[in-house]
BATINU-609753 format. One record per residue: residue in one letter; y, x, z of N, C-alpha, C in turn. Coordinates in steps of 0.02 Angstrom, whole numbers, plus 50000, padded with zeros to 5 digits. Layout:
<sites>
a, Y, X, Z, Y, X, Z, Y, X, Z
...
</sites>
This chain:
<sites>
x, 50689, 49681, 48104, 50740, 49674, 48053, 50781, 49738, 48044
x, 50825, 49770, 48096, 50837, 49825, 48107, 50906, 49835, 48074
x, 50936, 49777, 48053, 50991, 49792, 48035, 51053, 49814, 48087
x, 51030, 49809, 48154, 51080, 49832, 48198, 51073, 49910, 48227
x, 51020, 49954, 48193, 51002, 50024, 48196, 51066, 50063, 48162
x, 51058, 50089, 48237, 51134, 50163, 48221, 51191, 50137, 48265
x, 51194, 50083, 48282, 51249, 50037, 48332, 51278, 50080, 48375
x, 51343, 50098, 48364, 51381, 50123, 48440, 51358, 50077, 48504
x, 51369, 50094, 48543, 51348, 50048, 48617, 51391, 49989, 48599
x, 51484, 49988, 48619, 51519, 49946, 48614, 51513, 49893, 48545
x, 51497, 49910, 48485, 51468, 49874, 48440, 51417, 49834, 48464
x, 51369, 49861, 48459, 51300, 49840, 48495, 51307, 49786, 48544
x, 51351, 49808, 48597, 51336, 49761, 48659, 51401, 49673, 48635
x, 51440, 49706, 48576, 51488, 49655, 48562, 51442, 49601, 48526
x, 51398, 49644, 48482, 51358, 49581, 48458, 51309, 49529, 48487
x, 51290, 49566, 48544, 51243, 49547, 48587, 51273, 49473, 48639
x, 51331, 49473, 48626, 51376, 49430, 48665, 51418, 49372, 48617
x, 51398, 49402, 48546, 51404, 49354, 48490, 51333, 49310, 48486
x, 51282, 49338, 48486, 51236, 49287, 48500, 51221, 49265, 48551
x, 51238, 49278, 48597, 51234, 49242, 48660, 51274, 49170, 48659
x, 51331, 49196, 48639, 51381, 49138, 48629, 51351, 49080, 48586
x, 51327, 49101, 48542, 51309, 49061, 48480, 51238, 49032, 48509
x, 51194, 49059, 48542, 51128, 49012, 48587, 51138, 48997, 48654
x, 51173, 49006, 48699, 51169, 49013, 48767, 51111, 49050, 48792
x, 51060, 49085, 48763, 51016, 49119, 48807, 51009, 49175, 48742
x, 50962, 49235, 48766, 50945, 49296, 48730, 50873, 49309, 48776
x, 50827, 49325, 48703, 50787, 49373, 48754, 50776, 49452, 48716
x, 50776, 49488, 48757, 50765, 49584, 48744, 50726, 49581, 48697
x, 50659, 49566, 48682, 50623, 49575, 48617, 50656, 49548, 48543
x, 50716, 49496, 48547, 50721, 49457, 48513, 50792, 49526, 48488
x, 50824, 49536, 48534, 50898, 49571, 48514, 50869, 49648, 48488
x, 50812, 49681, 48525, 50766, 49737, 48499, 50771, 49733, 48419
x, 50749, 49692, 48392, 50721, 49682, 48335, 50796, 49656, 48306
x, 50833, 49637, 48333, 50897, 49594, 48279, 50917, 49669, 48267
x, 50959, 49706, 48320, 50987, 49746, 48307, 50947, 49827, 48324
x, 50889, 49838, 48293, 50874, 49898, 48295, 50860, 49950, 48362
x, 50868, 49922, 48421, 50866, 49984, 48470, 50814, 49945, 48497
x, 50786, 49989, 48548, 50735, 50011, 48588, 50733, 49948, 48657
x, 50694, 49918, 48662, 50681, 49871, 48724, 50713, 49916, 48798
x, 50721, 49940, 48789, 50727, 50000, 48853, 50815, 49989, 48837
x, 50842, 50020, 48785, 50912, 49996, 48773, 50939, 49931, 48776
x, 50910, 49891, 48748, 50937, 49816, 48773, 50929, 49801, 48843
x, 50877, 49832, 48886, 50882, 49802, 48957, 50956, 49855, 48998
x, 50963, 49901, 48966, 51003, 49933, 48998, 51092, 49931, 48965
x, 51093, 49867, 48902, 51130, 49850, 48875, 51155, 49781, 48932
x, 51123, 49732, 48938, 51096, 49678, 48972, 51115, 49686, 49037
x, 51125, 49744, 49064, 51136, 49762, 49145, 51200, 49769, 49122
x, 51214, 49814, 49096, 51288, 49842, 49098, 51345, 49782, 49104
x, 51323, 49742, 49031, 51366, 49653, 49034, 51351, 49600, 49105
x, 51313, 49621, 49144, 51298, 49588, 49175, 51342, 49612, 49240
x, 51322, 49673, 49258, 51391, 49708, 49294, 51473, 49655, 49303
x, 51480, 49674, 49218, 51557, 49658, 49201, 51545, 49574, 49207
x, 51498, 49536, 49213, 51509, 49480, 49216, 51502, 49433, 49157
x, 51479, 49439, 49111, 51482, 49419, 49026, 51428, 49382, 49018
x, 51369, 49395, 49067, 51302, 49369, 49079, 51241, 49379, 49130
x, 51189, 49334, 49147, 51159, 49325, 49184, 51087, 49345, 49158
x, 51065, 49402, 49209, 50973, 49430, 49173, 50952, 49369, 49218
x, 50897, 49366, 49177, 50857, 49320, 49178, 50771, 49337, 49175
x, 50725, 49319, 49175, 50655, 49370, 49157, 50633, 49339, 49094
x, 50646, 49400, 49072, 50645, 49444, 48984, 50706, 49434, 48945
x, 50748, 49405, 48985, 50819, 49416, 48926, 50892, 49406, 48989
x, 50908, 49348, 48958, 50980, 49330, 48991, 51010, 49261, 48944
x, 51051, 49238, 49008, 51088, 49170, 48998, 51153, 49172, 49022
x, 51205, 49144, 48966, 51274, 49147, 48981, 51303, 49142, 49048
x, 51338, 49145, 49066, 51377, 49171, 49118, 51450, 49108, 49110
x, 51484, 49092, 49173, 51530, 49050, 49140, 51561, 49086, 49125
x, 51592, 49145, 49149, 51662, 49193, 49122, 51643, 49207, 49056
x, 51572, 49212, 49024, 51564, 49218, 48945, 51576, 49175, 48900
x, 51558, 49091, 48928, 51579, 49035, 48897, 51643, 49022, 48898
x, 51673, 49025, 48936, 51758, 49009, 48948, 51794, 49057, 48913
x, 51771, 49145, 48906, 51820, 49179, 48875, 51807, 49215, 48834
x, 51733, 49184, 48800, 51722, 49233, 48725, 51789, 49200, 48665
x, 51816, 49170, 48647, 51845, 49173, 48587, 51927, 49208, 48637
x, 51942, 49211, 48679, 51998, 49250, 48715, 51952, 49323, 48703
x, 51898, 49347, 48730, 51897, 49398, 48735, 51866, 49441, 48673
x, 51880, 49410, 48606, 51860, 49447, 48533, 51912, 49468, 48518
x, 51987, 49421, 48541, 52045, 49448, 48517, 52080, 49499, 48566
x, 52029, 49504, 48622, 52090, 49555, 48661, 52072, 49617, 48623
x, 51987, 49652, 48614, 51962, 49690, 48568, 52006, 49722, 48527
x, 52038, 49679, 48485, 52079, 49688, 48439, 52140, 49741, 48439
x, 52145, 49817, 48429, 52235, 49842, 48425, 52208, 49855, 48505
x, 52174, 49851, 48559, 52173, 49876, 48625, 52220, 49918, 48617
x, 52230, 49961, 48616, 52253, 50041, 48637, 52342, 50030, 48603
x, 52352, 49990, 48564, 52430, 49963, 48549, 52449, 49920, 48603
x, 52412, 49864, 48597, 52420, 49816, 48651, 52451, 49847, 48727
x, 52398, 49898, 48763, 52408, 49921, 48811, 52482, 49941, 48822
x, 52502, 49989, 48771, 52554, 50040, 48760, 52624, 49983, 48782
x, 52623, 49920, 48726, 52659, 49896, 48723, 52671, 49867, 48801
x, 52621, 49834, 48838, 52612, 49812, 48884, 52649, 49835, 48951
x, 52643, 49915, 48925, 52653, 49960, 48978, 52752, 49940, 48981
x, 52752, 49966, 48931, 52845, 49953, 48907, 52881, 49904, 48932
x, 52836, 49853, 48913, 52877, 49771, 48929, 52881, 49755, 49021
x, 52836, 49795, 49032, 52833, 49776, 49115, 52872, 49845, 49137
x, 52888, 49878, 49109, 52944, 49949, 49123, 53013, 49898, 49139
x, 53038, 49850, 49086, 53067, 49818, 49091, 53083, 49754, 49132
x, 53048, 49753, 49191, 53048, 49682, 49220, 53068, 49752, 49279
x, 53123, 49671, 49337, 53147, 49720, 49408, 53106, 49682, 49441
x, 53106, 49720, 49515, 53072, 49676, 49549, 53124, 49624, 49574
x, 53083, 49571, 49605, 53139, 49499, 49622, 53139, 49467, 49573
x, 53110, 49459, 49494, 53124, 49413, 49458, 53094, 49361, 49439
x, 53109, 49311, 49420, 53083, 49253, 49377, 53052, 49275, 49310
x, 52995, 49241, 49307, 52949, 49260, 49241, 52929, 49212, 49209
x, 52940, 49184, 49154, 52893, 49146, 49112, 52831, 49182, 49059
x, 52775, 49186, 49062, 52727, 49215, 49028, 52687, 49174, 48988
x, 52680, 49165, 48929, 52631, 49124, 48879, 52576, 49159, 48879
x, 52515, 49117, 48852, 52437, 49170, 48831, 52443, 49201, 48772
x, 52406, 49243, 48793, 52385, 49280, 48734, 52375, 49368, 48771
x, 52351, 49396, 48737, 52314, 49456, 48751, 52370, 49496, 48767
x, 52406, 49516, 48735, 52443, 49562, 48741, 52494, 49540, 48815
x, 52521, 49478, 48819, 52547, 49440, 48904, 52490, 49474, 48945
x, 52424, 49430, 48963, 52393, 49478, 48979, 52376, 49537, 49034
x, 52379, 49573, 48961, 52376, 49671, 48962, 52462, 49692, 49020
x, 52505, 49652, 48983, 52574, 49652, 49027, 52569, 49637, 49080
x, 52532, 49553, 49107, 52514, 49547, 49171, 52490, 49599, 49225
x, 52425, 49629, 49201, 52380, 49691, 49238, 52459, 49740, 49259
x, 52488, 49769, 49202, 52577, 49823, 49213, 52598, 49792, 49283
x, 52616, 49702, 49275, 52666, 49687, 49304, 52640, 49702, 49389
x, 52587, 49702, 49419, 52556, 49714, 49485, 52595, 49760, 49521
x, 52630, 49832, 49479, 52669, 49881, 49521, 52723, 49850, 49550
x, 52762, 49784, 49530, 52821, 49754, 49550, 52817, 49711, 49611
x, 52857, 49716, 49623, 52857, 49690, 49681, 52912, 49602, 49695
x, 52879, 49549, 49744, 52936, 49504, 49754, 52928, 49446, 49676
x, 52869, 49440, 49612, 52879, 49411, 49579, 52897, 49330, 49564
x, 52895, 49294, 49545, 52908, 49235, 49526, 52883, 49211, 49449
x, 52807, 49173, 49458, 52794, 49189, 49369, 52775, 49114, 49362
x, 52785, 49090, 49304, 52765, 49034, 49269, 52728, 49044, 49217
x, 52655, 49012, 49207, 52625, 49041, 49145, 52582, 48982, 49128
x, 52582, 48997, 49069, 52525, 48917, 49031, 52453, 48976, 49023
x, 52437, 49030, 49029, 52381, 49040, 49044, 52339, 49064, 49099
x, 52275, 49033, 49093, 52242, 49048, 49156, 52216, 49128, 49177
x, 52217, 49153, 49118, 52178, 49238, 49133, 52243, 49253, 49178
x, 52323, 49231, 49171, 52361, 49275, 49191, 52373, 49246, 49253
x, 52374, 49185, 49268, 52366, 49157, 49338, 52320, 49184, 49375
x, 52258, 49190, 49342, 52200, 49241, 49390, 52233, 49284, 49409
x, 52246, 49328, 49354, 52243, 49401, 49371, 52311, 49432, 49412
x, 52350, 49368, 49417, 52437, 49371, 49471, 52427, 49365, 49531
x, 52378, 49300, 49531, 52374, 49256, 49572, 52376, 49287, 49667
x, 52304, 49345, 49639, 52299, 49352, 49702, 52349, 49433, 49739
x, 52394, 49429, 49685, 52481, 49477, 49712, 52505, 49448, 49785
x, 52482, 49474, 49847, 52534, 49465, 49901, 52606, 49446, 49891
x, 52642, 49494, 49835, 52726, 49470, 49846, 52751, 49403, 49791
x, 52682, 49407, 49771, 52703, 49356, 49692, 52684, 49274, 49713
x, 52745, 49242, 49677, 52727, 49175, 49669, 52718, 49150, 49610
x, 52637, 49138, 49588, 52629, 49113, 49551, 52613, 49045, 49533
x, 52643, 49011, 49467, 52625, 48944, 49481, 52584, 48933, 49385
x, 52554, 48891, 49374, 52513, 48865, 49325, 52537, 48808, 49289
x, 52551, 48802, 49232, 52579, 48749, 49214, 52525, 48686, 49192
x, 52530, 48624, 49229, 52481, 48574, 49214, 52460, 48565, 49143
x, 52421, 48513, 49136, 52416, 48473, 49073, 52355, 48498, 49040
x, 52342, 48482, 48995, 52266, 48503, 48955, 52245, 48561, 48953
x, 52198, 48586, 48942, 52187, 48644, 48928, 52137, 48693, 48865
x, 52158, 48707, 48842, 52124, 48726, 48780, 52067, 48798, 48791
x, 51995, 48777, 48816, 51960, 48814, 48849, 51915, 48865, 48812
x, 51951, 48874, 48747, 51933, 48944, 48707, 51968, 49010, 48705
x, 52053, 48968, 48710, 52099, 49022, 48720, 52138, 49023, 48774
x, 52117, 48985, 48838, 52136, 48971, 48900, 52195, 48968, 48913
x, 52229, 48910, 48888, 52309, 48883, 48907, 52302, 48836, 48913
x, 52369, 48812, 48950, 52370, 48732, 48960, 52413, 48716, 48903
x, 52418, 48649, 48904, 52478, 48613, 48847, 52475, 48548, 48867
x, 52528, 48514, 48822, 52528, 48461, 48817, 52596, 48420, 48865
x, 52595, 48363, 48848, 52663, 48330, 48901, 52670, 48354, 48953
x, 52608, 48346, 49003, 52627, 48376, 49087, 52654, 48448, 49101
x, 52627, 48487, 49048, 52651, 48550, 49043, 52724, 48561, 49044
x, 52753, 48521, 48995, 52810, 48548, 48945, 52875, 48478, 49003
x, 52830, 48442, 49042, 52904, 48408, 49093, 52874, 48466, 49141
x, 52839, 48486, 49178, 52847, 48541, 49220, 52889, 48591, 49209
x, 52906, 48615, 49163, 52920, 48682, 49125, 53004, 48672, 49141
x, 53025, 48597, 49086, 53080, 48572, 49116, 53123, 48592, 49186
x, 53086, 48588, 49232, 53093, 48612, 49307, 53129, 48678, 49334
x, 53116, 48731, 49262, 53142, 48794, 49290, 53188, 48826, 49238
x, 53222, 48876, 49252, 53228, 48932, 49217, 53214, 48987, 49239
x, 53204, 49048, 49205, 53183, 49122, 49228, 53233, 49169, 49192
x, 53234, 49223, 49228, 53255, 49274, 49202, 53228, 49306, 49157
x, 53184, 49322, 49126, 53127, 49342, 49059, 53084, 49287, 49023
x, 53085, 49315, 48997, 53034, 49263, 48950, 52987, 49308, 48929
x, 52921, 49318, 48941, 52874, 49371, 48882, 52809, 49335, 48866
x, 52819, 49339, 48808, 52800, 49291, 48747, 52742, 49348, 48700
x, 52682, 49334, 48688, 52642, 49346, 48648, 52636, 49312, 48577
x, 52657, 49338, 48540, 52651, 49315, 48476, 52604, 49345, 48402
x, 52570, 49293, 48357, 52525, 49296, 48311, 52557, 49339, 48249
x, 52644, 49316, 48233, 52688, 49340, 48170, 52759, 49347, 48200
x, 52765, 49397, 48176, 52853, 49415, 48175, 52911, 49412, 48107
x, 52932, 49395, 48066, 52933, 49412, 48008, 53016, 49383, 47991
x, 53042, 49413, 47971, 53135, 49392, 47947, 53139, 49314, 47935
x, 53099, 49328, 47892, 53108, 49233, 47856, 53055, 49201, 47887
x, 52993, 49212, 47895, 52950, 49154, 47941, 52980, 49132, 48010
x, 53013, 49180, 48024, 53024, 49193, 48104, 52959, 49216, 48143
x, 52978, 49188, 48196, 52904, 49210, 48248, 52872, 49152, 48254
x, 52794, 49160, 48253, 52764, 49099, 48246, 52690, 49121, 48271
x, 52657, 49096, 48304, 52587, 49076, 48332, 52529, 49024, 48301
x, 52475, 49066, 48300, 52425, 48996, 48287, 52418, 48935, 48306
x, 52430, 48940, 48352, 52424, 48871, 48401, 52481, 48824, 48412
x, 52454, 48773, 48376, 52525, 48721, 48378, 52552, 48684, 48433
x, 52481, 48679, 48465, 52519, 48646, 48534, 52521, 48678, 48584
x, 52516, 48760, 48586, 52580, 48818, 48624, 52634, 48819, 48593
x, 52655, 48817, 48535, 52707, 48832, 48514, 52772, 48802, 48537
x, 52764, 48734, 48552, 52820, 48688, 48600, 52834, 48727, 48656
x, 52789, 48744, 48677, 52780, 48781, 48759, 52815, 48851, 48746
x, 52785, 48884, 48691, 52835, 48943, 48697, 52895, 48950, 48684
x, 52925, 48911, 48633, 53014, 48889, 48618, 53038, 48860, 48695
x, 53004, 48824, 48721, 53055, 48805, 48781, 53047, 48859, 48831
x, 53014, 48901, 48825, 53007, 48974, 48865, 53079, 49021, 48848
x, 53090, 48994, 48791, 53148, 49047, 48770, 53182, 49013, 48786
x, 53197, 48965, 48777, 53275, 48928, 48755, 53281, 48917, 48856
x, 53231, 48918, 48895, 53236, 48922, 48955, 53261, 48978, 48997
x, 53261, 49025, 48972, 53252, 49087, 49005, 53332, 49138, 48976
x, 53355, 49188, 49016, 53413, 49245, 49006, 53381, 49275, 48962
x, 53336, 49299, 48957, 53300, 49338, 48906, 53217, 49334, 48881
x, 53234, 49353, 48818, 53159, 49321, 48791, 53133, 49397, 48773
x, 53055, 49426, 48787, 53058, 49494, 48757, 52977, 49445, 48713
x, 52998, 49471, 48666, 52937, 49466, 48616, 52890, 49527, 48610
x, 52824, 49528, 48649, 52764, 49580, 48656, 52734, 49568, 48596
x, 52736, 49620, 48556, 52680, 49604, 48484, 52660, 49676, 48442
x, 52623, 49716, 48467, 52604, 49780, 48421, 52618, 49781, 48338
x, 52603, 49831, 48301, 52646, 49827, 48230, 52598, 49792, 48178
x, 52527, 49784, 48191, 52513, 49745, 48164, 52515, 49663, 48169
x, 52561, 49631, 48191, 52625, 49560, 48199, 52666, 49571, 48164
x, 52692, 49618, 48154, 52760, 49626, 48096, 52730, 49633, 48039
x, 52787, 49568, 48026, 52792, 49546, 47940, 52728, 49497, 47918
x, 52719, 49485, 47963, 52660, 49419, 47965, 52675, 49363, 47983
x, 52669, 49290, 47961, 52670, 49245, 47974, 52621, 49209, 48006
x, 52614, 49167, 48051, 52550, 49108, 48070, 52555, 49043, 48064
x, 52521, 49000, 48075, 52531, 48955, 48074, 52570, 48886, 48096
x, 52609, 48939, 48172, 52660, 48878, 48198, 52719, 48920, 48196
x, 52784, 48891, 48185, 52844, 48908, 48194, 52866, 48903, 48269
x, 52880, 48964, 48300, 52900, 48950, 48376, 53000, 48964, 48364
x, 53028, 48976, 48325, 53095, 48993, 48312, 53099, 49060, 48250
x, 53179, 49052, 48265, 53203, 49125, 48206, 53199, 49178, 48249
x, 53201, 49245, 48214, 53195, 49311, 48260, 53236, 49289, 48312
x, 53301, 49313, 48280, 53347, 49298, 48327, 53375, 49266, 48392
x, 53318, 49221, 48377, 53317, 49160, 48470, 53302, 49222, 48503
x, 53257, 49269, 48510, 53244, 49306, 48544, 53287, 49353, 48563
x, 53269, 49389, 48614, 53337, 49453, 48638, 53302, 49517, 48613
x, 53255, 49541, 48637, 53202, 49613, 48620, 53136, 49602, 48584
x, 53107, 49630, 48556, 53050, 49648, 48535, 53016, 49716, 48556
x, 52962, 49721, 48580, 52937, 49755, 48621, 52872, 49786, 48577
x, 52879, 49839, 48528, 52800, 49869, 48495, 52804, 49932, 48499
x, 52759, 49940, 48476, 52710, 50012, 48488, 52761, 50055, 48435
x, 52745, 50114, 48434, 52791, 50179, 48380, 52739, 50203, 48331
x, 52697, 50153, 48311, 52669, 50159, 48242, 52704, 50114, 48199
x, 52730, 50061, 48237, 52772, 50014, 48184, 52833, 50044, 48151
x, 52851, 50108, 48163, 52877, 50143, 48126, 52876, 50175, 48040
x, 52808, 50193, 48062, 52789, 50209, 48004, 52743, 50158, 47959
x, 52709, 50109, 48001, 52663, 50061, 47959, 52726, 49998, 47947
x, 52773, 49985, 47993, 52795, 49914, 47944, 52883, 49935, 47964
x, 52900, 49993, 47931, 52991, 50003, 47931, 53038, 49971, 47899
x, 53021, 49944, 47840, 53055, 49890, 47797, 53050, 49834, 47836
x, 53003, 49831, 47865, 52999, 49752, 47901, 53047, 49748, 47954
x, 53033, 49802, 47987, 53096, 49809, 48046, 53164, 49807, 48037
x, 53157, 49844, 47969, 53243, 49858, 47950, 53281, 49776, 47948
x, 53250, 49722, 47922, 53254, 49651, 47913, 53265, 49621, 47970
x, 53233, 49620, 48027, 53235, 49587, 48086, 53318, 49605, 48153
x, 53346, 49552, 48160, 53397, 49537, 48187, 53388, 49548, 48249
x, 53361, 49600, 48301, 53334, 49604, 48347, 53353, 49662, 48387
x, 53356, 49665, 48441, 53341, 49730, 48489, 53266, 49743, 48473
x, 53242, 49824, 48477, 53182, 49846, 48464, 53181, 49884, 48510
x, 53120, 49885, 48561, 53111, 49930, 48592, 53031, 49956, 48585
x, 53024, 50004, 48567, 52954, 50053, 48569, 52917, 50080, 48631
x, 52861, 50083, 48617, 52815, 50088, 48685, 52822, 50159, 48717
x, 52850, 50218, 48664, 52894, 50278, 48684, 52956, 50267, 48722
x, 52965, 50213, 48751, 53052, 50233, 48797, 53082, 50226, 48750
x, 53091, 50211, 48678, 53143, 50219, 48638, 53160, 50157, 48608
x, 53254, 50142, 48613, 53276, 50076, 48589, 53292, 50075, 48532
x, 53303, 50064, 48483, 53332, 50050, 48422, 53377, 49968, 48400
x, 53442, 49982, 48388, 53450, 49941, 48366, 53492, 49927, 48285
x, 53434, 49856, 48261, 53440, 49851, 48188, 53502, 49805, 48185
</sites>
């Protein structure tokens, strides 16, 4: 077919993990021919994911992996703004002391913050997602705990009643919150309707709420209303949102802080 001839690697191997997803198995002659490269490249495509864990060789192809089933629709959106995400990530965990209470929601960019938060020391975290319970979990000084209740096993959070009377239970000193839209009049709002309960009582729980969201979030709306800017204390983006969404900023009732060290306030 050959329509996948000329493929950067990371292209290439992203698609290769889109059909995987979509059959549970692949074989090398079959991905050869989907996407244009060389049988010799797909086996050495096939290793590499297999390394990272995304999938299992098999003889003549490969079969999903659970970390591929559990976190392909989490891991298309981390893809997304990487290199903002990070920046921002870096900032928001500049901001946490050690000794504190944490509430953390899912989403990519929490996260990317999680991996930051490891230099701290003495934590205390509450989180409705599982990547960030993993990736805390096994912190010597940290106590991490998981919030019960359902779990939504595309974008790996919990929800639901058991969640949200657990939650009840605490308050924290931060709140850092991943969000879908930031916007004056929408407020801040998330896809997901049944996080969105979970993330308002994150704020309205917590001394401070920092909202993590690179500049492509500003001035966007989604589909759930989690509050007005203003519930929040900081907003935490990258220093392209300067120049790509400044009117938007100028609007928002917020502390701003940029992934440069720099605060602004509107």
């Amino acid at each position: 077919m050959g329509s996948g001839s000329g493929l950067k690697i990371d292209e290439r191997r992203k698609q290769i993990l889109e059909i995987l997803s979509r059959q549970g198995s692949v074989r090398v002659t079959e991905l050869s021919a989907a996407l244009g490269a060389t049988v010799v490249t797909i086996r050495s495509d096939l290793s590499a994911l297999e390394r990272d864990g995304y999938l299992e060789r098999v003889q003549g192809g490969a079969v999903q992996s659970v970390k591929n089933f559990y976190n392909m629709g989490f891991n298309r959106r981390a893809t997304e703004n990487e290199s903002f995400k990070k920046e921002v990530a870096r900032r928001a965990a500049d901001m946490v002391r050690d000794g504190e209470t944490l509430f953390i929601n899912s989403g990519t960019t929490t996260l990317l913050t999680a991996m930051e938060l490891k230099r701290k020391l003495n934590l205390n975290i509450l989180t409705d997602s599982l990547p960030v319970a993993v990736e805390l979990g096994a912190v010597p000084t940290f106590r991490v705990m998981l919030l019960g209740g359902e779990i939504n096993a595309q974008y790996l959070f919990t929800y639901g009643n058991d969640a949200r009377e657990r939650l009840k239970g605490f308050v924290a000193d931060k709140a850092i919150l991943s969000v879908d839209g930031v916007d004056a009049e929408a407020g801040i709002t998330t896809y997901h309707a049944e996080e969105a309960t979970i993330d308002k009582m994150m704020m309205e729980r917590s001394r401070q709420t920092l909202i993590v969201a690179d500049y492509t979030k500003l001035g966007h709306a989604s589909f759930s209303r989690v509050g007005d800017v203003n519930e929040a204390e900081v907003l935490v983006t990258n220093a392209e949102a300067r120049q790509e969404t400044g009117q938007v900023l100028e609007k928002l009732d917020i502390e701003i802080v940029y992934a440069e060290s720099e605060t602004e306030w509107i």
